[in-house]
C-alpha positions as CSV (number, residue, x, y, z in Angstrom):
1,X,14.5,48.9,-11.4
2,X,15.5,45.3,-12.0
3,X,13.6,42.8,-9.9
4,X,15.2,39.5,-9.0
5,X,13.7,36.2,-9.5
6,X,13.5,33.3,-7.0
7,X,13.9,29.8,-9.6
8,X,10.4,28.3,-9.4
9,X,10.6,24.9,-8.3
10,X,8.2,22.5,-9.9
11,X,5.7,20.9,-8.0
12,X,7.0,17.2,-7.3
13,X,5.4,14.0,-8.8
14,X,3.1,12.3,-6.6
15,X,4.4,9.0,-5.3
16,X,4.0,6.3,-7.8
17,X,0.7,3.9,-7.2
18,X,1.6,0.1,-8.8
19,X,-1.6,-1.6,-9.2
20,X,-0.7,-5.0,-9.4
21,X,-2.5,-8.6,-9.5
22,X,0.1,-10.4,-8.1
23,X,2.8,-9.0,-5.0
24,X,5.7,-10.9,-7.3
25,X,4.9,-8.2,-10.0
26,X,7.4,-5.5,-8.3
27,X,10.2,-4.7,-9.7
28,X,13.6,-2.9,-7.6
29,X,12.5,0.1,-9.5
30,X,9.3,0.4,-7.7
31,X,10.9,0.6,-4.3
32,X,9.4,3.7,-2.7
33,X,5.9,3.3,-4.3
34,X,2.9,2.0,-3.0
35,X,2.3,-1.2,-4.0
36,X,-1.6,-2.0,-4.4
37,X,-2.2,-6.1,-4.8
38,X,-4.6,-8.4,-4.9
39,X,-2.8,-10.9,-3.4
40,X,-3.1,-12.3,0.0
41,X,-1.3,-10.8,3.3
42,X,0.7,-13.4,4.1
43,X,4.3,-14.2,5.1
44,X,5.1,-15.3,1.4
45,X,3.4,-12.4,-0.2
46,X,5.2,-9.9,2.8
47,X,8.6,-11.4,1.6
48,X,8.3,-10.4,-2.3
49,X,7.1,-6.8,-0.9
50,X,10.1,-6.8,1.5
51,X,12.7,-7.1,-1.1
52,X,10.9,-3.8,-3.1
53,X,10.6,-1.7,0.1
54,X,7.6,-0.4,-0.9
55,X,6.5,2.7,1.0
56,X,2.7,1.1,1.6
57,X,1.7,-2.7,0.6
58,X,-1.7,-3.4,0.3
59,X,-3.2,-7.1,0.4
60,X,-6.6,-8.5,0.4
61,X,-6.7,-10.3,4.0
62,X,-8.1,-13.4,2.1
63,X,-10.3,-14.4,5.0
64,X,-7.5,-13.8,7.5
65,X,-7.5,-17.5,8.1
66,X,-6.0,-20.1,10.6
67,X,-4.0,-18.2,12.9
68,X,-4.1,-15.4,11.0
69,X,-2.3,-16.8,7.9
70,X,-3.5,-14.0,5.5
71,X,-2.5,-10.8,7.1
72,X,0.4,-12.5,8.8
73,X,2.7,-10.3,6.4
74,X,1.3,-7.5,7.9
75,X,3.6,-7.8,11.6
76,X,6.6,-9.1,9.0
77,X,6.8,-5.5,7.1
78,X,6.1,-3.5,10.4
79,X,9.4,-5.3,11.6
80,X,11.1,-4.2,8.8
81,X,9.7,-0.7,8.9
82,X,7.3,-1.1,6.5
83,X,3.5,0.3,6.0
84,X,1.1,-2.6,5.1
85,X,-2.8,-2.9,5.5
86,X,-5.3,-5.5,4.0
87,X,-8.7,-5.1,2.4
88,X,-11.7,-7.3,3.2
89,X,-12.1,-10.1,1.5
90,X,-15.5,-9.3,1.2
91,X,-15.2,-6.1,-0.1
92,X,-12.7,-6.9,-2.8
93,X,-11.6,-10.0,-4.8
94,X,-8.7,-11.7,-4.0
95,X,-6.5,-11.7,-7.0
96,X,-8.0,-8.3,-8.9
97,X,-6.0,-5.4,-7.7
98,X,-8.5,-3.5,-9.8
99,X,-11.2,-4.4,-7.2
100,X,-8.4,-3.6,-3.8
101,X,-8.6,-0.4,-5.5
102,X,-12.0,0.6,-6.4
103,X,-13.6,-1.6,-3.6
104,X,-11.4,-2.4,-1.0
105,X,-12.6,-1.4,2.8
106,X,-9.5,-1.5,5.5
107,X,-9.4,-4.7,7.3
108,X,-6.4,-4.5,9.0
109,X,-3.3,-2.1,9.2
110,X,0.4,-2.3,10.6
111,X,1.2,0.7,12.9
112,X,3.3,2.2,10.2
113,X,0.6,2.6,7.6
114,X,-1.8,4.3,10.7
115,X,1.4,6.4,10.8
116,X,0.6,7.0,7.0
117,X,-2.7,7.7,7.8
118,X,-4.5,4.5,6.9
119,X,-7.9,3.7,9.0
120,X,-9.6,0.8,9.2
121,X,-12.9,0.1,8.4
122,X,-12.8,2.9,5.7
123,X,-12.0,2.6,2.0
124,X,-9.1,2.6,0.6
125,X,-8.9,5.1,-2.4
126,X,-9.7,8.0,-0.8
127,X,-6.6,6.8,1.5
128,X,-4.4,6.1,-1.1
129,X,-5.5,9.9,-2.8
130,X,-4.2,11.4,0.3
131,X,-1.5,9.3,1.3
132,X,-0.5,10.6,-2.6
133,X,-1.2,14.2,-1.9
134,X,0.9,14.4,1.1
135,X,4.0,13.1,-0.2
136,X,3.7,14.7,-3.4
């Protein structure tokens, strides 16, 4: 007795991760990934990651600075929509993606990257592994 067959859909890529020293480093075909920088949060920085509609920006919080300078990006992205959270500067070194990577604790997070699932005050790979695994 013949037996039908259901197509087998492949398992989809995980979302692309762009590791990136500097925010400018995006390109329009990265829109949709998460963009992992060393560079700072702020308004400048948020602008660049704006325009690439990344689906999570991360920035090292460079201190946070006078009146909040270096995560001020953070508010400009959630306006737009956007996920964005900030490592510690004293947990990663601002400029070395790299180091946001394999060092970076959560600082600070915009409501739509807690909507991703980002916490602060943890690290962020094991984040960005499952933020990966869930929209993969």
């Amino acid at each position: 007795m013949p037996t039908e067959s259901t197509p087998q859909t492949p398992p989809a890529e995980p979302v692309l991760l762009r590791v990136v020293d500097s925010i400018t480093e995006l390109q329009p075909a990265d829109a949709g990934c998460i963009a992992l920088s060393g560079s700072h949060g702020g308004l400048s920085s948020a602008r660049y990651a704006a325009a690439t509609r990344p689906c999570l920006s991360v920035f090292n919080d460079a201190g946070v600075g006078k009146d909040r300078a270096g995560i001020a990006g953070l508010d400009l992205l959630q306006a737009q929509g956007l996920a964005a959270c900030s490592v510690s500067h004293t947990s990663a070194r601002i400029g070395q993606a790299a180091s946001t990577l394999t060092d970076g604790v959560v600082s600070h997070a915009n409501d739509a990257a807690q909507a991703l699932g980002i916490t602060i005050g943890l690290a962020l790979r094991p984040q960005i592994e499952a933020i990966r695994r869930r929209r993969s």
